[in-house]
N, CA, C and O atoms as a Tinker XYZ file with bonds, in Angstrom:
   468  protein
     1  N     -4.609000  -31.032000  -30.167000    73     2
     2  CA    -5.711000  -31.156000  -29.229000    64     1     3
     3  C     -5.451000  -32.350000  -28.313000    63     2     4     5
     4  O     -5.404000  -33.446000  -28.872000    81     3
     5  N     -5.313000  -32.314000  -27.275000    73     3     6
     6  CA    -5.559000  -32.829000  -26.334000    64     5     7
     7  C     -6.633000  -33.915000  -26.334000    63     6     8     9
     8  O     -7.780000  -33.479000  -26.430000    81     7
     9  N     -6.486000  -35.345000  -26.239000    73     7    10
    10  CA    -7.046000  -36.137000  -25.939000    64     9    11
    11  C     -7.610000  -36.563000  -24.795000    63    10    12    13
    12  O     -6.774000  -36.774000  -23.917000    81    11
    13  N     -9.099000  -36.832000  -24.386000    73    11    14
    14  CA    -9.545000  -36.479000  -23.401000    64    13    15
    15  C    -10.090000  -38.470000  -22.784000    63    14    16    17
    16  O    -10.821000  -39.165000  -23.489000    81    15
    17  N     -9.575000  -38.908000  -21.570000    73    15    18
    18  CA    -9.802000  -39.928000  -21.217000    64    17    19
    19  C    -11.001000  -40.215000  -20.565000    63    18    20    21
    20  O    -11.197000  -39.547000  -19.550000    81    19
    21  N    -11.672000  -40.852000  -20.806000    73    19    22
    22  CA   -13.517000  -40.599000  -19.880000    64    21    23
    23  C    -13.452000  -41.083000  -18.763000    63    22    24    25
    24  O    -14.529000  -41.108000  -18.168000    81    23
    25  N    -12.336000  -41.604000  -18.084000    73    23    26
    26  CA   -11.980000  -42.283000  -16.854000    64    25    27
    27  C    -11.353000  -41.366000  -15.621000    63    26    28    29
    28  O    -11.140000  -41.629000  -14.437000    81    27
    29  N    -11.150000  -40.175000  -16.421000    73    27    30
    30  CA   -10.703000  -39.550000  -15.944000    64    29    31
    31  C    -11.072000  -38.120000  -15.535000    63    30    32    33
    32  O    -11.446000  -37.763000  -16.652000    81    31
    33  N    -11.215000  -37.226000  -14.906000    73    31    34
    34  CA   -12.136000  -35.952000  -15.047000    64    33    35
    35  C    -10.833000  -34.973000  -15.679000    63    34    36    37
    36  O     -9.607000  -35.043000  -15.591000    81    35
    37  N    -11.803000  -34.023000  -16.364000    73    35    38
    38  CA   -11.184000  -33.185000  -16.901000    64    37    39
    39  C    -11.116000  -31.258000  -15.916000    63    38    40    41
    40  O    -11.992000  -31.010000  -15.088000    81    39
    41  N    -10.637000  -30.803000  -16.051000    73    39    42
    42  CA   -10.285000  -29.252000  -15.220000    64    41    43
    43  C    -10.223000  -28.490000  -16.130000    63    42    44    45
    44  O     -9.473000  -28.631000  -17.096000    81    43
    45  N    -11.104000  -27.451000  -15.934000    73    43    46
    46  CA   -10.546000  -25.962000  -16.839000    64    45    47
    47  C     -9.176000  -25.964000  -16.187000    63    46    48    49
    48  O     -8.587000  -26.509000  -15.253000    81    47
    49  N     -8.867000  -24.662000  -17.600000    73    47    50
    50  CA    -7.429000  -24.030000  -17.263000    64    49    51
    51  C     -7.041000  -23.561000  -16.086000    63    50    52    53
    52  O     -7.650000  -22.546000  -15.746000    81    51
    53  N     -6.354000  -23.893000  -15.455000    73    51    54
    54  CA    -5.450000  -23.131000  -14.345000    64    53    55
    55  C     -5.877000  -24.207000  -13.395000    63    54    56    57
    56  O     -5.441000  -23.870000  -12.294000    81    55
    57  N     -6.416000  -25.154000  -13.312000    73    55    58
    58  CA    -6.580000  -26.157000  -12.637000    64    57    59
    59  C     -6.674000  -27.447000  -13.254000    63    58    60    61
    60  O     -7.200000  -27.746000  -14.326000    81    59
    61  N     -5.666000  -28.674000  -11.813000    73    59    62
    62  CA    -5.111000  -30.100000  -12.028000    64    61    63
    63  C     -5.786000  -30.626000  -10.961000    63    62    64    65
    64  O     -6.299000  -30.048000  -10.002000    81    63
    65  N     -5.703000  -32.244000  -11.344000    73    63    66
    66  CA    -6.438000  -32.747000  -10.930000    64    65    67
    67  C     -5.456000  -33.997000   -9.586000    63    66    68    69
    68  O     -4.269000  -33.786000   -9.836000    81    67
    69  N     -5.509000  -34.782000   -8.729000    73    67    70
    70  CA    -4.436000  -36.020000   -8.111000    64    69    71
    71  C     -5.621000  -36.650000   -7.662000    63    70    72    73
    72  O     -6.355000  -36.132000   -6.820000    81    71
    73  N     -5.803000  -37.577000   -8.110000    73    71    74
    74  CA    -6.543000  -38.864000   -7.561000    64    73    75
    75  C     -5.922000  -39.128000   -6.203000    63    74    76    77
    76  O     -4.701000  -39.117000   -6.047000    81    75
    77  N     -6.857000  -39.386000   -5.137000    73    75    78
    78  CA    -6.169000  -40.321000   -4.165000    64    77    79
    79  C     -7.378000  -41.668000   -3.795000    63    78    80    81
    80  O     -8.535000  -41.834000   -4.179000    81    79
    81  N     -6.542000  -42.424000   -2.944000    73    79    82
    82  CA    -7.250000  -43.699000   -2.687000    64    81    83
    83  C     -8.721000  -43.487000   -1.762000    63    82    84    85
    84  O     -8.442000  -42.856000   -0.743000    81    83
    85  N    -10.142000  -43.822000   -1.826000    73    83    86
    86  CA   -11.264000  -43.923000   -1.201000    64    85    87
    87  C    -10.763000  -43.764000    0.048000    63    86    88    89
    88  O    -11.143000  -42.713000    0.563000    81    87
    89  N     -9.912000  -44.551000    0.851000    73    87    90
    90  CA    -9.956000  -44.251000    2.418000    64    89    91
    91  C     -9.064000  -42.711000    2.764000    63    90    92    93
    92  O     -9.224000  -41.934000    3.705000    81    91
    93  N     -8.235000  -42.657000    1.775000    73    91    94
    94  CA    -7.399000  -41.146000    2.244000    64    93    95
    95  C     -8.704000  -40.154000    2.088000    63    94    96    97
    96  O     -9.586000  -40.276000    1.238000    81    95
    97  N     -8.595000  -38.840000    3.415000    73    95    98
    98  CA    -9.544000  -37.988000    3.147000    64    97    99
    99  C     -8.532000  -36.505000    2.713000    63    98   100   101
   100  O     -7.596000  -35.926000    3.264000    81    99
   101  N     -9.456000  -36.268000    1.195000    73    99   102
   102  CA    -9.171000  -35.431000    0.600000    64   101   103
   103  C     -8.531000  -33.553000    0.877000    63   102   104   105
   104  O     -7.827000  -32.733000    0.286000    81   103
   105  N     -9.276000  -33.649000    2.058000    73   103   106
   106  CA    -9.452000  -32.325000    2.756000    64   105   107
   107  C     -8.080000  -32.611000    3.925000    63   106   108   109
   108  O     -7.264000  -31.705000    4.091000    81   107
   109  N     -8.001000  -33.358000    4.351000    73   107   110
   110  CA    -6.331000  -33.378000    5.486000    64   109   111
   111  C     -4.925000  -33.473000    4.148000    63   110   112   113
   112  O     -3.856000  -32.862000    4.158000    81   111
   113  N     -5.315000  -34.210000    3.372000    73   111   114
   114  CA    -4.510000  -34.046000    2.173000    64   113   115
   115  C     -4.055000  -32.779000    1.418000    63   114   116   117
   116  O     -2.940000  -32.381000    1.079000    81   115
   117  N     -5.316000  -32.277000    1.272000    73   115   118
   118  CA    -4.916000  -30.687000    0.904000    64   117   119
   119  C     -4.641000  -29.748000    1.879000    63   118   120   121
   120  O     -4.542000  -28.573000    1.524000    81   119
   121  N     -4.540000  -29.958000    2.705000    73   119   122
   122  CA    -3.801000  -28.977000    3.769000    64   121   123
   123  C     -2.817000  -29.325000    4.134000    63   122   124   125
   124  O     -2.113000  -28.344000    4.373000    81   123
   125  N     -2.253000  -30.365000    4.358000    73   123   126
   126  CA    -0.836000  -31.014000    4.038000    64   125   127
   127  C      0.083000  -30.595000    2.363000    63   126   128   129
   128  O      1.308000  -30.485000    2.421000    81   127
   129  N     -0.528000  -30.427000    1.197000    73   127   130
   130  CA    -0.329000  -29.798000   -0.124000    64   129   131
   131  C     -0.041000  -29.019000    0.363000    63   130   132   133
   132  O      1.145000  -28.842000    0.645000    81   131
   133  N     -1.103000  -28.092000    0.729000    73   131   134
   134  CA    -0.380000  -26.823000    0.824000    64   133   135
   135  C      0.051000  -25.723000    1.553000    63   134   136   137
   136  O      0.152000  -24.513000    1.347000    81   135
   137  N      0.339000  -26.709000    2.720000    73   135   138
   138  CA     1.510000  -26.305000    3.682000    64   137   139
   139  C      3.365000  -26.202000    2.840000    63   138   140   141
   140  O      4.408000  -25.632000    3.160000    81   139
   141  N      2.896000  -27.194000    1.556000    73   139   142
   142  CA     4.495000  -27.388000    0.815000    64   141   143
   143  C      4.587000  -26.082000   -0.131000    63   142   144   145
   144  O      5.383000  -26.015000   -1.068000    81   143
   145  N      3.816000  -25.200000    0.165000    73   143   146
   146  CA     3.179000  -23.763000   -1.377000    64   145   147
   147  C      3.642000  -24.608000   -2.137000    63   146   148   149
   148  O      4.840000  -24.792000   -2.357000    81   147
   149  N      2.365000  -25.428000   -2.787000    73   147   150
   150  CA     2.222000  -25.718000   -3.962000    64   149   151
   151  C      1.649000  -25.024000   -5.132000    63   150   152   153
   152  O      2.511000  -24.177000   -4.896000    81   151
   153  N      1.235000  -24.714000   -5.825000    73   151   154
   154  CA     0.486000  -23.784000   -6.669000    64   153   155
   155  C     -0.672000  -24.400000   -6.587000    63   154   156   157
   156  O     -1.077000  -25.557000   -6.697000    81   155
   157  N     -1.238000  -23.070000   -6.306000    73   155   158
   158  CA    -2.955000  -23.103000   -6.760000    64   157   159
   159  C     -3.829000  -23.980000   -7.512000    63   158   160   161
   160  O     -3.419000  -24.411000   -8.589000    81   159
   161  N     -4.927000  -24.286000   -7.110000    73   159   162
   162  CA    -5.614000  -24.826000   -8.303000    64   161   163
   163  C     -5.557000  -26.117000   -8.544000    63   162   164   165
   164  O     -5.822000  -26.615000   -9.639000    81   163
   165  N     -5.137000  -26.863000   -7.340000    73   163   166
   166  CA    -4.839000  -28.295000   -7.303000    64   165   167
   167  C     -5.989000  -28.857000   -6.902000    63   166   168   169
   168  O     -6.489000  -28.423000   -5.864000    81   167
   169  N     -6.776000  -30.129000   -7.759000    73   167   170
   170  CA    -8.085000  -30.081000   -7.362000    64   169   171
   171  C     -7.497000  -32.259000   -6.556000    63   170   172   173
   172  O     -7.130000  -33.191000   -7.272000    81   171
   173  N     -7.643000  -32.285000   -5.131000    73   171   174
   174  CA    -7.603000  -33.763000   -4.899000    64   173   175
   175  C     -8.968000  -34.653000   -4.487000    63   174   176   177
   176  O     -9.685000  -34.478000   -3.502000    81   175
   177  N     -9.078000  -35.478000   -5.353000    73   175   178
   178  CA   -10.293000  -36.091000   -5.914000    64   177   179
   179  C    -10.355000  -37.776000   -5.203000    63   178   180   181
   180  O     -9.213000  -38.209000   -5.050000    81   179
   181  N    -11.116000  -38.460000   -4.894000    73   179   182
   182  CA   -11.696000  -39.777000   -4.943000    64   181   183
   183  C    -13.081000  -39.991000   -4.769000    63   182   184   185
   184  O    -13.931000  -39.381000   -4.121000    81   183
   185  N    -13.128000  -41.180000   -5.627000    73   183   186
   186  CA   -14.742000  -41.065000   -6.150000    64   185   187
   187  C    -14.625000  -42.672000   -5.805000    63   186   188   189
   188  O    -13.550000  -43.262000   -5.693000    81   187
   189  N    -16.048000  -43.329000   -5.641000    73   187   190
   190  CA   -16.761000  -44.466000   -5.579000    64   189   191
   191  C    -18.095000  -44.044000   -6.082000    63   190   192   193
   192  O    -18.439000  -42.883000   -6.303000    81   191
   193  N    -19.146000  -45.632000   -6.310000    73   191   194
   194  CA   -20.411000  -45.353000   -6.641000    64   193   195
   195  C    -21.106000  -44.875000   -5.485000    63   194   196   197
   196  O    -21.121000  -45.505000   -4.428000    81   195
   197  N    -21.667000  -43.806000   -5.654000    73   195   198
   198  CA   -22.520000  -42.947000   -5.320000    64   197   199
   199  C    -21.965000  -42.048000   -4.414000    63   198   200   201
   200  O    -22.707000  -41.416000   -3.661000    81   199
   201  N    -20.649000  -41.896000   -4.385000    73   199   202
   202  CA   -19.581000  -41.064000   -3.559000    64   201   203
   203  C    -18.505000  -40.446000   -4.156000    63   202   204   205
   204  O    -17.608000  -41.054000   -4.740000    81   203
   205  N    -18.599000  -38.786000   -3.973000    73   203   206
   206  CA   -17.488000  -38.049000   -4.540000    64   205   207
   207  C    -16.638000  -37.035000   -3.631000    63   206   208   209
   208  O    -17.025000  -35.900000   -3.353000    81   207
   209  N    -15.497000  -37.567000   -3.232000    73   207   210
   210  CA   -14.868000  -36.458000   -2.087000    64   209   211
   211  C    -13.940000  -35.407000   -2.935000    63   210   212   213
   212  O    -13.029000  -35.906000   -3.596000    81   211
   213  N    -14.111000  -33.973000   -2.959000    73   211   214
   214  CA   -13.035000  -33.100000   -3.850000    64   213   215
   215  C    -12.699000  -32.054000   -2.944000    63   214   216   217
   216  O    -13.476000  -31.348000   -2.301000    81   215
   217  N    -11.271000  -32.032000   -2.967000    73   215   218
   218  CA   -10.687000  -30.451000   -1.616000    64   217   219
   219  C    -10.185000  -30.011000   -3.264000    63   218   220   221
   220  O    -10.210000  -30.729000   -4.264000    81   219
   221  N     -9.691000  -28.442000   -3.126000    73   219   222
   222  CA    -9.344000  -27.573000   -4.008000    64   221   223
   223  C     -8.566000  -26.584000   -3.010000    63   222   224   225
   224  O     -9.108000  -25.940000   -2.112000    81   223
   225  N     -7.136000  -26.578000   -3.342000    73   223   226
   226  CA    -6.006000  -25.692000   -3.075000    64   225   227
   227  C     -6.283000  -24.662000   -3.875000    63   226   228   229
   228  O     -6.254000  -24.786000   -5.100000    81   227
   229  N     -6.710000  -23.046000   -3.011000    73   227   230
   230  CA    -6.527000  -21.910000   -3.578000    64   229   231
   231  C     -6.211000  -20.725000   -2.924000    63   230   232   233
   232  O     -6.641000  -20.541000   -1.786000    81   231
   233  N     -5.444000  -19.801000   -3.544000    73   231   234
   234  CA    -4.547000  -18.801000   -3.220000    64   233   235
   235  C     -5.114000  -17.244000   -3.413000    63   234   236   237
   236  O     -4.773000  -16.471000   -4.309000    81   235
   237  N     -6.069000  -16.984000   -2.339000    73   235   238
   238  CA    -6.459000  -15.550000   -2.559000    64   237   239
   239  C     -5.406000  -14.367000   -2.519000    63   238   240   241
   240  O     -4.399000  -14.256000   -1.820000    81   239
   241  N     -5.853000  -13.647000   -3.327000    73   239   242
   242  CA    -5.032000  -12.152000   -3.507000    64   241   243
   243  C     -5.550000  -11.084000   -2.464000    63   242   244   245
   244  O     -5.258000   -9.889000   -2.429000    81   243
   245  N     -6.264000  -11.688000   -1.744000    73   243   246
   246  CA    -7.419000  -10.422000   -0.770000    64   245   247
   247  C     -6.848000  -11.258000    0.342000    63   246   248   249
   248  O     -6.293000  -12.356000    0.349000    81   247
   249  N     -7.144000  -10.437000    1.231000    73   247   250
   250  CA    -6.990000  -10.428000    3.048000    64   249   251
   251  C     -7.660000  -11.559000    3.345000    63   250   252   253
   252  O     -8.596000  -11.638000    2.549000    81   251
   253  N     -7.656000  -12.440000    4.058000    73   251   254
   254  CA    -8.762000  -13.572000    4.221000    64   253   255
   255  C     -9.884000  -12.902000    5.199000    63   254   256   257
   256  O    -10.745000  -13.730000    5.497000    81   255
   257  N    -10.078000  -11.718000    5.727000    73   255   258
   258  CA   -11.727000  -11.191000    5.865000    64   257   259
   259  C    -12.332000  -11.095000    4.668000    63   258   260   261
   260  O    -13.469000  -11.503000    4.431000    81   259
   261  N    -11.665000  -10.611000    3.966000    73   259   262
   262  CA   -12.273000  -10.612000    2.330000    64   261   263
   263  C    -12.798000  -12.073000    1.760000    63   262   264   265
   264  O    -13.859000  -12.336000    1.194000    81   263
   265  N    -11.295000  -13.238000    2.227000    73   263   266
   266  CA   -12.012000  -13.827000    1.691000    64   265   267
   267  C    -13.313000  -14.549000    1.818000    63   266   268   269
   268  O    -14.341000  -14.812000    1.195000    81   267
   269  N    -12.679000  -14.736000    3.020000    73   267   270
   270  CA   -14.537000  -15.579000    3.866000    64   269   271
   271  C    -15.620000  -15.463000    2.821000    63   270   272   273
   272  O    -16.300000  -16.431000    2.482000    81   271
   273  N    -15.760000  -14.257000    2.323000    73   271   274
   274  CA   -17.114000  -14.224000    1.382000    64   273   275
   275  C    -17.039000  -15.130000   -0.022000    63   274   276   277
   276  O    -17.867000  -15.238000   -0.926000    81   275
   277  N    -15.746000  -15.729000    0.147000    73   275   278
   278  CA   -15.612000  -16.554000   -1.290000    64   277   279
   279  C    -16.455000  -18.231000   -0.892000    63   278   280   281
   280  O    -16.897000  -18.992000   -1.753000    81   279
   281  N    -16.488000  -18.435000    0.374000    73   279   282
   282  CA   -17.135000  -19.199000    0.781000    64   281   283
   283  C    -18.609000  -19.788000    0.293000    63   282   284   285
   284  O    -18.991000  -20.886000   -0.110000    81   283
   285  N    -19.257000  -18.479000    0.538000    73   283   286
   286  CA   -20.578000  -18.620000   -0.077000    64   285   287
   287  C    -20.702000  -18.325000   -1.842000    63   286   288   289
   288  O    -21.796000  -18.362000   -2.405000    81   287
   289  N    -19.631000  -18.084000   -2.454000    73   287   290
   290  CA   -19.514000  -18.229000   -3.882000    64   289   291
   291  C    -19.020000  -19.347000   -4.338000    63   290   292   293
   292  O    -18.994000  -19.581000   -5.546000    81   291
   293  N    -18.535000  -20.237000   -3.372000    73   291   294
   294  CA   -17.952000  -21.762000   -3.516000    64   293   295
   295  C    -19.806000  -22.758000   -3.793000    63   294   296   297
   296  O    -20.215000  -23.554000   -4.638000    81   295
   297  N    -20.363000  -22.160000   -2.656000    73   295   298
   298  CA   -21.972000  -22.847000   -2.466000    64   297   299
   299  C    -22.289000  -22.589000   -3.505000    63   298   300   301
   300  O    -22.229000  -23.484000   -4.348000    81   299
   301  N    -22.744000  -21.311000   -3.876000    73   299   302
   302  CA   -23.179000  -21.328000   -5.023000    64   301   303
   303  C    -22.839000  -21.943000   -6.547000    63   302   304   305
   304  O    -23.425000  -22.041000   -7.625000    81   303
   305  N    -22.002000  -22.171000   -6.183000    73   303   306
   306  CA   -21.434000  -22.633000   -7.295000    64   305   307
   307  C    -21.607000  -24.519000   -7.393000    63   306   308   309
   308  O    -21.640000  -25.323000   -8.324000    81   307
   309  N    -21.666000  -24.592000   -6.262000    73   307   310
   310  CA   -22.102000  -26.254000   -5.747000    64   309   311
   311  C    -23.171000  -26.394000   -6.109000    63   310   312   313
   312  O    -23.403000  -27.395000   -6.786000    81   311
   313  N    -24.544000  -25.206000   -5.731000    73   311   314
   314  CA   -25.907000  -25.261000   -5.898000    64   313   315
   315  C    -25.916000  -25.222000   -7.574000    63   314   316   317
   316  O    -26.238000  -26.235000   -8.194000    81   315
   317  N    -25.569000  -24.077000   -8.215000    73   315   318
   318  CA   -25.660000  -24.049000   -9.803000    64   317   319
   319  C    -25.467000  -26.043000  -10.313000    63   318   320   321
   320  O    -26.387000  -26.726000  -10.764000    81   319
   321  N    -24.192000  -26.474000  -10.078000    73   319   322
   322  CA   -23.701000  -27.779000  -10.312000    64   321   323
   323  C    -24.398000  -28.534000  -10.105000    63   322   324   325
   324  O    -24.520000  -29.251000  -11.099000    81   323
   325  N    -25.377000  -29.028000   -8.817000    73   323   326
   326  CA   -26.286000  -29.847000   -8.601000    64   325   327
   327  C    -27.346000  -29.537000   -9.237000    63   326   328   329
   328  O    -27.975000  -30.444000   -9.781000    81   327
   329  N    -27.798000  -28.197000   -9.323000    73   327   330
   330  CA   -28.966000  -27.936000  -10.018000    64   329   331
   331  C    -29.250000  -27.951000  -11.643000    63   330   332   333
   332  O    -30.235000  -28.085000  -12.369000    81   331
   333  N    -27.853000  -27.742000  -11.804000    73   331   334
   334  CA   -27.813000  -28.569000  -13.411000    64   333   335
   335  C    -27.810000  -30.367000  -13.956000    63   334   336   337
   336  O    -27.469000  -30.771000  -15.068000    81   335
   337  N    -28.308000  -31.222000  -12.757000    73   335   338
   338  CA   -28.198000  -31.990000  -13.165000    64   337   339
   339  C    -29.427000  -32.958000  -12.598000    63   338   340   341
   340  O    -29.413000  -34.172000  -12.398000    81   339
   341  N    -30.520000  -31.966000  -12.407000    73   339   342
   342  CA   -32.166000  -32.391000  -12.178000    64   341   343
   343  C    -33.306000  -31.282000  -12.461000    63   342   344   345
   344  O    -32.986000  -30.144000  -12.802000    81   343
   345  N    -34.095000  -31.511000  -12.368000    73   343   346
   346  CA   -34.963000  -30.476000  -13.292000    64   345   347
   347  C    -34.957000  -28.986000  -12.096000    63   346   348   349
   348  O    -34.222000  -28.827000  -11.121000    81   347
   349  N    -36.018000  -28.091000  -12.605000    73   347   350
   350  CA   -35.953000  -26.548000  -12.730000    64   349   351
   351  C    -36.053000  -26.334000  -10.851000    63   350   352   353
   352  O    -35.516000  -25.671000   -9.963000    81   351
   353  N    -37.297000  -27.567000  -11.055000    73   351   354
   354  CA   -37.564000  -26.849000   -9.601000    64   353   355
   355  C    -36.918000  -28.353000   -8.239000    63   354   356   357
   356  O    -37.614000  -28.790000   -7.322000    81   355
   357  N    -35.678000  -28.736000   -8.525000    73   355   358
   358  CA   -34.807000  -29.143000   -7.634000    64   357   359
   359  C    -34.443000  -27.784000   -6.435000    63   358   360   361
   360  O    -33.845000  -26.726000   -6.634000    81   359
   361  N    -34.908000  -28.187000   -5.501000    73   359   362
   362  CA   -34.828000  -27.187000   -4.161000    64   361   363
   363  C    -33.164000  -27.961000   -3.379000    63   362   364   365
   364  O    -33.197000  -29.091000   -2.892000    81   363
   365  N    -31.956000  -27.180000   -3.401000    73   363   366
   366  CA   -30.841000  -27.510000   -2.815000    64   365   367
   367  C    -30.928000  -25.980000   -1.833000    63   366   368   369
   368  O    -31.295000  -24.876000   -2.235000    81   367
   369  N    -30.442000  -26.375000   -0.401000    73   367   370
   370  CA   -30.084000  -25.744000    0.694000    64   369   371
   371  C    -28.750000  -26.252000    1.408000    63   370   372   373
   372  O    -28.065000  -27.269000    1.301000    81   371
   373  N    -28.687000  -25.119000    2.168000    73   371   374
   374  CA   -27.515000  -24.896000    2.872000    64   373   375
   375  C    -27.545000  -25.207000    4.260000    63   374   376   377
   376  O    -27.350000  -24.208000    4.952000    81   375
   377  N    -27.703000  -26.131000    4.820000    73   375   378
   378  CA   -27.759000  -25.775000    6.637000    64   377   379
   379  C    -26.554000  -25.293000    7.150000    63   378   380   381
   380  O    -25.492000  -25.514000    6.570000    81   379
   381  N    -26.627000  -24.630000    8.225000    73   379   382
   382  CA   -25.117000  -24.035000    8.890000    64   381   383
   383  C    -25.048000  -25.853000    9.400000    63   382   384   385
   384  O    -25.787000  -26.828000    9.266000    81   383
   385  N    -23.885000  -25.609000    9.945000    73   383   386
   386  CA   -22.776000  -24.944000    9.201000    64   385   387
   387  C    -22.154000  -25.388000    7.884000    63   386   388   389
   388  O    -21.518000  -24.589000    7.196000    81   387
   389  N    -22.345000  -26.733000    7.508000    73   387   390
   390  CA   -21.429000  -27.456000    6.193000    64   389   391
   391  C    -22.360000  -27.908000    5.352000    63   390   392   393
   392  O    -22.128000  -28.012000    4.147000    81   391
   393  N    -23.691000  -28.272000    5.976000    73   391   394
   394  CA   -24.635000  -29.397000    5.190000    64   393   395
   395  C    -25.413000  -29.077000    3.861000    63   394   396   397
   396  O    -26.149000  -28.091000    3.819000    81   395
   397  N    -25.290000  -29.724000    3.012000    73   395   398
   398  CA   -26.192000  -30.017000    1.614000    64   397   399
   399  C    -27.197000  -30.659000    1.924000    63   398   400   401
   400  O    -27.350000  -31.610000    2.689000    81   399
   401  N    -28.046000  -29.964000    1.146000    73   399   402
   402  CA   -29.404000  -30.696000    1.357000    64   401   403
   403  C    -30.203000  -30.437000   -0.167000    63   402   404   405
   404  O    -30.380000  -29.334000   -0.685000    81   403
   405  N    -30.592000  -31.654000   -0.673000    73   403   406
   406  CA   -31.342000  -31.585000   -1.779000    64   405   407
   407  C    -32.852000  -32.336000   -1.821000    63   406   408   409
   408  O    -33.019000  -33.472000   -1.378000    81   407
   409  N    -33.984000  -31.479000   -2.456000    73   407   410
   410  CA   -35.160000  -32.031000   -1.468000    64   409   411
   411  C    -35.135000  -32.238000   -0.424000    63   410   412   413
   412  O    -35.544000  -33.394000   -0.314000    81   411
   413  N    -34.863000  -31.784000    0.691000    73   411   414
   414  CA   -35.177000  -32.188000    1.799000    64   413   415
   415  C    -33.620000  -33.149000    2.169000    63   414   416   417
   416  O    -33.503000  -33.213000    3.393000    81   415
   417  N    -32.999000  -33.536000    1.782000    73   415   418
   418  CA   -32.597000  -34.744000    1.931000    64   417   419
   419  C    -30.713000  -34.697000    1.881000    63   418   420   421
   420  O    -30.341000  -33.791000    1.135000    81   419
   421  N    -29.902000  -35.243000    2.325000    73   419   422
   422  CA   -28.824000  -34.981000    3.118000    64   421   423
   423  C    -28.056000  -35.563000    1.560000    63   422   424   425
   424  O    -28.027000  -36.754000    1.252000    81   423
   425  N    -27.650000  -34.780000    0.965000    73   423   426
   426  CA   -26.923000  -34.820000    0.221000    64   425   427
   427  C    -24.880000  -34.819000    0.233000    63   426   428   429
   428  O    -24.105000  -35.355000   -0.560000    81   427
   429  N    -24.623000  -34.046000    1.384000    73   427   430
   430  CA   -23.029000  -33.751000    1.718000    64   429   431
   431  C    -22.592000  -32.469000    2.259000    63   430   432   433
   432  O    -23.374000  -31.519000    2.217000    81   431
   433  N    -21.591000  -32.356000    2.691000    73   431   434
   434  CA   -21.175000  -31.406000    3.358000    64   433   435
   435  C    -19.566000  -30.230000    2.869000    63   434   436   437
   436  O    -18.734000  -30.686000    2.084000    81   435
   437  N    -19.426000  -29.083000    3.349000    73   435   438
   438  CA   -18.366000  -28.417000    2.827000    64   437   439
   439  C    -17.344000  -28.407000    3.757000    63   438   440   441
   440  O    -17.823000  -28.504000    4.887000    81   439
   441  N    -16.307000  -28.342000    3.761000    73   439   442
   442  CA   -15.521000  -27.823000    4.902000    64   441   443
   443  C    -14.454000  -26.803000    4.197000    63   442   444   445
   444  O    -14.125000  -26.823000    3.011000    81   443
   445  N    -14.103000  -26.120000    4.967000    73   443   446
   446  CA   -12.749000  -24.569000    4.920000    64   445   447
   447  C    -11.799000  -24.523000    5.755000    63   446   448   449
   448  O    -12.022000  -24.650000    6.959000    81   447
   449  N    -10.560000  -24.333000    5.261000    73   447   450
   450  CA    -9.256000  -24.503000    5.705000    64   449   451
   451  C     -8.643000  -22.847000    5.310000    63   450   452   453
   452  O     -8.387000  -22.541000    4.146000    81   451
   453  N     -8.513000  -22.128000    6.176000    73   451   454
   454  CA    -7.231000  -20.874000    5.636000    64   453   455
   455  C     -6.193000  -20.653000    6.415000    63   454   456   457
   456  O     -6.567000  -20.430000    7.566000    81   455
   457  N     -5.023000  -20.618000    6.282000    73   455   458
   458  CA    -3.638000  -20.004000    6.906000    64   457   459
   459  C     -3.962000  -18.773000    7.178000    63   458   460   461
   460  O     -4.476000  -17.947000    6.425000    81   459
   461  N     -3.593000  -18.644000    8.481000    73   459   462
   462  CA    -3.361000  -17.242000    9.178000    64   461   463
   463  C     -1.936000  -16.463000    8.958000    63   462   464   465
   464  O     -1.805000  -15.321000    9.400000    81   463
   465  N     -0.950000  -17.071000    8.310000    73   463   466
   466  CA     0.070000  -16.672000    7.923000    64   465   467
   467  C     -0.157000  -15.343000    6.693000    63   466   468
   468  O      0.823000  -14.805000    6.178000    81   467
């Protein structure tokens, strides 16, 4: 078993994790990744107090019209995450185009990168 460091975040299977430094932004980083086809599932992370930046390298098997709709299964999946970590009736929204909003209130934003290749 695998020893687990609390300093460190942990990834389900099929996904790793690369720290980078607070001023590098995560999202020009991963599109630079994976311009090199790196494998999938590369999650690049920096965190401060009360600040968490995460891009995620991934490799659809569908047409990217198809994928577009993975977009809004990314949100949701943001909304489930935030909403597990305040009570029942925490209200999180979506503004077009990127924005989080929890209560009312400006929580962070998404951005999307796909190769036309």
């Amino acid at each position: 078993m695998k020893k687990i460091d609390k300093n460190q975040p942990s990834f389900p299977p099929l996904f790793r994790g690369k720290a980078l430094p607070l001023k590098k932004s995560t999202f020009h980083n991963a599109i630079e990744e994976a311009k090199k086809n790196i494998d999938p599932g590369l999650i690049l992370y920096n965190e401060d107090i009360g600040e968490l930046n995460a891009s995620i390298i991934l490799a659809p098997d569908i047409k990217l019209k198809q994928a577009l709709g993975m977009i809004l299964v990314n949100q949701m999946g943001v909304a489930d995450s935030l909403g597990s970590l305040g009570p029942p009736e925490l209200a999180i929204h979506f503004n077009w185009p990127n924005r989080i909003r929890v209560n009312g209130a400006y929580c962070g934003y998404t951005f999307y990168q796909a190769s036309t290749k």
